[in-house]
C-alpha positions in Angstrom: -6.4 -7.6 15.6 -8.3 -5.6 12.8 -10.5 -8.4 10.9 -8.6 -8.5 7.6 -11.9 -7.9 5.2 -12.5 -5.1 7.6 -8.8 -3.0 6.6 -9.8 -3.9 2.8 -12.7 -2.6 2.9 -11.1 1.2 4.6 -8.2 0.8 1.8 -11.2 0.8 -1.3 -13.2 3.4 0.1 -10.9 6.1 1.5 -10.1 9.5 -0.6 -8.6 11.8 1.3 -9.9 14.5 -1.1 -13.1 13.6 -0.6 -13.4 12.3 2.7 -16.0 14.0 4.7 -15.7 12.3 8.2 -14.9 14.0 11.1 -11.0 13.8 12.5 -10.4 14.3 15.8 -6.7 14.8 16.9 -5.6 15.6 20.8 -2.5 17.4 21.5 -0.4 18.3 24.6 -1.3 21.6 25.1 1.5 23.5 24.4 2.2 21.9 21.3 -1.1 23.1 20.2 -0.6 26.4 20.8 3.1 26.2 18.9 2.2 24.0 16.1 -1.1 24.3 16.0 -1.9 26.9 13.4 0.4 25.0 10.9 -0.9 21.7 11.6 -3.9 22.8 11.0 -2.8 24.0 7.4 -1.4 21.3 6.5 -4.6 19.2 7.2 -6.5 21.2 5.5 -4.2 20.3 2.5 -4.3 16.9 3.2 -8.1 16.2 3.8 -9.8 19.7 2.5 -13.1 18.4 3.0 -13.0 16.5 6.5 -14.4 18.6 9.5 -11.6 18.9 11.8 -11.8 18.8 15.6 -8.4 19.8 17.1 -8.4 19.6 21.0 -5.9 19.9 24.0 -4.9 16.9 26.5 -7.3 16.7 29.0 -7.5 13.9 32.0 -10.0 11.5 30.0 -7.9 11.7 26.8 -6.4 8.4 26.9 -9.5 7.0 27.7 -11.1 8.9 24.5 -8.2 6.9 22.4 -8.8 3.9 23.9 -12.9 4.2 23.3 -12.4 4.8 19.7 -13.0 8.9 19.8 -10.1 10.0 19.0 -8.1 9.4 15.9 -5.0 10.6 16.6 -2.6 11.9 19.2 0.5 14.0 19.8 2.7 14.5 22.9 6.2 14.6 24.2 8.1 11.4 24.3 8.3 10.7 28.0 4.6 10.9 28.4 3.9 7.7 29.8 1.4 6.0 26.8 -0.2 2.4 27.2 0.8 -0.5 25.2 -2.9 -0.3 23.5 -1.9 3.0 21.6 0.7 2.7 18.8 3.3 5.4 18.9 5.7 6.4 16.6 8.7 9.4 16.7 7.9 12.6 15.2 10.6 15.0 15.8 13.4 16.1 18.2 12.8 20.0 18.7 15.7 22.0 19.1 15.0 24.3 22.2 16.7 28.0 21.6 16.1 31.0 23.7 13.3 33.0 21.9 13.2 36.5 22.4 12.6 40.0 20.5 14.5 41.2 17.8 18.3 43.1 18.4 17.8 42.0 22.2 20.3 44.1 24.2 21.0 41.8 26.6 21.3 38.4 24.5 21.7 40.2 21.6 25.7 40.5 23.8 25.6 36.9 25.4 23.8 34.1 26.8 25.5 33.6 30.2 23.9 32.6 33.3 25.5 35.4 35.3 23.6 37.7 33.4 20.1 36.1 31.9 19.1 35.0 34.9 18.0 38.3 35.9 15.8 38.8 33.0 12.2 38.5 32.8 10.7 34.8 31.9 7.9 33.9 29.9 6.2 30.4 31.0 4.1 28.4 28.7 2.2 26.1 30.6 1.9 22.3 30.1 -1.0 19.6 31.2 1.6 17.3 31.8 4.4 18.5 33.6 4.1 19.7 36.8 4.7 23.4 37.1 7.5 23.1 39.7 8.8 20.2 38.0 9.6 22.4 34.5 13.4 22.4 34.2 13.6 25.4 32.1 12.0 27.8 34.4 13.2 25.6 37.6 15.9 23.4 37.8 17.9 25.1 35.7 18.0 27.7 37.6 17.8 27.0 41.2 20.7 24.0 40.6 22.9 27.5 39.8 21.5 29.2 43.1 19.1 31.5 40.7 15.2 32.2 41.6 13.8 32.5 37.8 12.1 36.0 37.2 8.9 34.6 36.0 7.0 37.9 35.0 4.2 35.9 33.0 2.7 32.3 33.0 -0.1 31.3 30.9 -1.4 28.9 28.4 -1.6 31.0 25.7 0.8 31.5 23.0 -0.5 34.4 21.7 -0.3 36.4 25.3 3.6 35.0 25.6 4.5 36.4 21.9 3.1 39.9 23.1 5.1 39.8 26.0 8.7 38.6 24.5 7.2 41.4 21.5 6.9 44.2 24.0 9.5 43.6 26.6 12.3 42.1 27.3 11.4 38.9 28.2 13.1 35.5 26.8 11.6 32.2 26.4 13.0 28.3 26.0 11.3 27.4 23.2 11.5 26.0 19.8 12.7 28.5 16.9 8.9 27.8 15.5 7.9 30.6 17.9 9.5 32.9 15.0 6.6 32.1 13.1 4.0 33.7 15.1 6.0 37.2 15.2 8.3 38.1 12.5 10.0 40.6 15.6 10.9 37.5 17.5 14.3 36.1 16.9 16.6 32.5 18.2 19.6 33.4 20.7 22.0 30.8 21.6 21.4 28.7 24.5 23.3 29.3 27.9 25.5 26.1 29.4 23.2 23.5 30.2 22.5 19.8 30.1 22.8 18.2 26.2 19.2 16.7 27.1 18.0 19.6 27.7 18.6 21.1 24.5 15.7 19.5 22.8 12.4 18.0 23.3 11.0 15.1 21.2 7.7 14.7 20.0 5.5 11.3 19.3 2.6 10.7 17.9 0.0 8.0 18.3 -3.1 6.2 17.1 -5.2 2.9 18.9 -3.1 0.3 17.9 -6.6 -1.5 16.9 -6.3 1.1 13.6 -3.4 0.5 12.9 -4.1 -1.0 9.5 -6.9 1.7 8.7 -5.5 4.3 6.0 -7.2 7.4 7.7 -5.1 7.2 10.8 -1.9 6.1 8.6 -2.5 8.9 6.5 -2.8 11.0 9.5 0.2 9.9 10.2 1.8 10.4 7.2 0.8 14.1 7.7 2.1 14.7 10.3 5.6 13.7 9.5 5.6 15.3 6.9 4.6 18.8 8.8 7.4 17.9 11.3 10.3 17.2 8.9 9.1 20.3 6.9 9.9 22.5 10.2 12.8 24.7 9.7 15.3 24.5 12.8 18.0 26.9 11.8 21.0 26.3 13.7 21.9 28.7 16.5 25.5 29.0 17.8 25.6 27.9 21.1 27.8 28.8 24.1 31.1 27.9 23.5 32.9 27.8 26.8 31.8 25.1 29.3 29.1 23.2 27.4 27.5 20.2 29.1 28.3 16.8 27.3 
C-alpha cells in the first residue's frame, strides 16, 4: 500500500499543465502503430509540457512496470497481466475490413467464396503468435482457404500504402481511415461474433494506484478511446455467426 502522506503529497503538487516529468507509456505494438499518432495528441493536450516516451511491448516490459519505469500500459484484454498491475477496460474495437476506396471487389460483397482470393495485408503483433492470428489463419483455413498474404510487417505506414495502391484488404479497426482519407470500412464476411472486435486494457502498478499522474493518465486515455469514432458498417446478412 501507498503510505497515505505519500498520495497527499502527489495530489498537492501535481499540475498537469505544468508538469515537467517524464511519462513513459508501453503499448502492444500494433496498437501503437494504429493509435499511436492520436494518443500522442491527446497527451500532448493533456500534459503539454511533460517529455513523453512512447515505446512498444518488448520481453522485459512487465518487468519495467513492475520496477517502477514505466507509468502506464496498453494491451489487448487476453494478454495475460499479473495481479501486481492494476488494469482497467478501455474499449471494444469494432474490427471491419479496411481497404481502398470504391473497391471492386468488396465494394460488390464480402463473401468468403470470393475475398478469400484477394491479397492480405498482415500487421504484426508481439504477442500473438503469427500462425496463431485468426484473421489471417484460422479463419481461413477452418473454410479450406490458404490466405493470400502479399505483405507482413510492423509498420502501419507500409500496410496503408499497400491497401492505398492495390487491392489489398485488411481486418482492422475503422481508425485505419485516419491515416489515409483513400481508405474506406467494408462489411465483414460470416464469421465468429468474437471475432468481430478486439478489446483493449490499460494498466498502471497497482502500487500507484492512488498517484494522480497515473490516474490522470488514465483518465486520458479513456477519454481518447471513447472519443474514437466506430461508424457502423452493415454486415453480412445471410448466415451470421451468433
Amino acid at each position: 500500500m501507498t503510505p497515505f502522506s505519500e498520495v497527499l503529497e502527489a495530489y498537492s503538487s501535481f499540475d498537469p499543465d505544468n508538469y515537467e516529468g517524464t511519462v513513459v507509456i508501453a503499448f502492444e505494438l500494433t496498437l501503437l502503430e494504429i493509435f499511436g499518432r492520436g494518443i500522442y495528441q491527446a497527451l500532448v493536450q493533456a500534459l503539454p509540457k511533460a517529455n513523453l516516451s512512447l515505446v512498444y511491448w518488448q520481453q522485459d516490459t512487465l518487468s519495467q512496470i513492475l520496477d517502477r519505469n514505466i507509468d502506464y500500459m496498453v494491451h489487448y484484454e487476453p494478454f495475460p497481466i499479473p495481479q501486481d498491475i492494476y488494469t482497467h477496460h478501455l474499449s471494444d474495437i469494432k474490427i471491419n475490413l479496411v481497404a481502398r476506396k470504391n473497391h471492386p471487389v468488396l465494394s460488390k460483397t464480402s463473401d468468403w467464396d470470393v475475398i478469400h482470393k484477394l491479397p492480405l495485408v498482415k500487421l504484426f503483433s508481439e504477442s500473438v503468435n503469427p500462425n496463431q492470428d485468426p484473421y489471417t489463419n484460422s479463419l481461413f483455413t477452418s473454410r479450406g482457404y490458404t490466405p493470400n498474404i502479399v505483405l507482413s510487417t510492423h509498420s502501419i505506414s507500409i500496410a496503408v500504402d499497400k491497401l492505398v495502391n492495390s487491392d489489398a484488404f485488411k481486418f482492422n479497426s475503422s481508425y485505419l481511415l485516419t491515416h489515409n482519407d483513400e481508405l474506406q470500412c467494408y462489411p465483414l464476411p460470416l464469421m465468429p461474433k468474437e471475432l468481430r472486435s478486439v478489446s483493449v486494457v490499460g494498466g498502471y502498478l497497482q502500487a500507484k494506484r492512488g498517484y494522480p499522474l497515473n490516474q490522470y493518465l488514465h483518465q486520458t486515455m479513456q477519454s481518447f478511446f471513447n472519443d474514437v469514432l466506430q461508424p457502423d458498417i452493415a454486415e453480412q446478412t445471410i448466415g451470421i455467426q451468433p
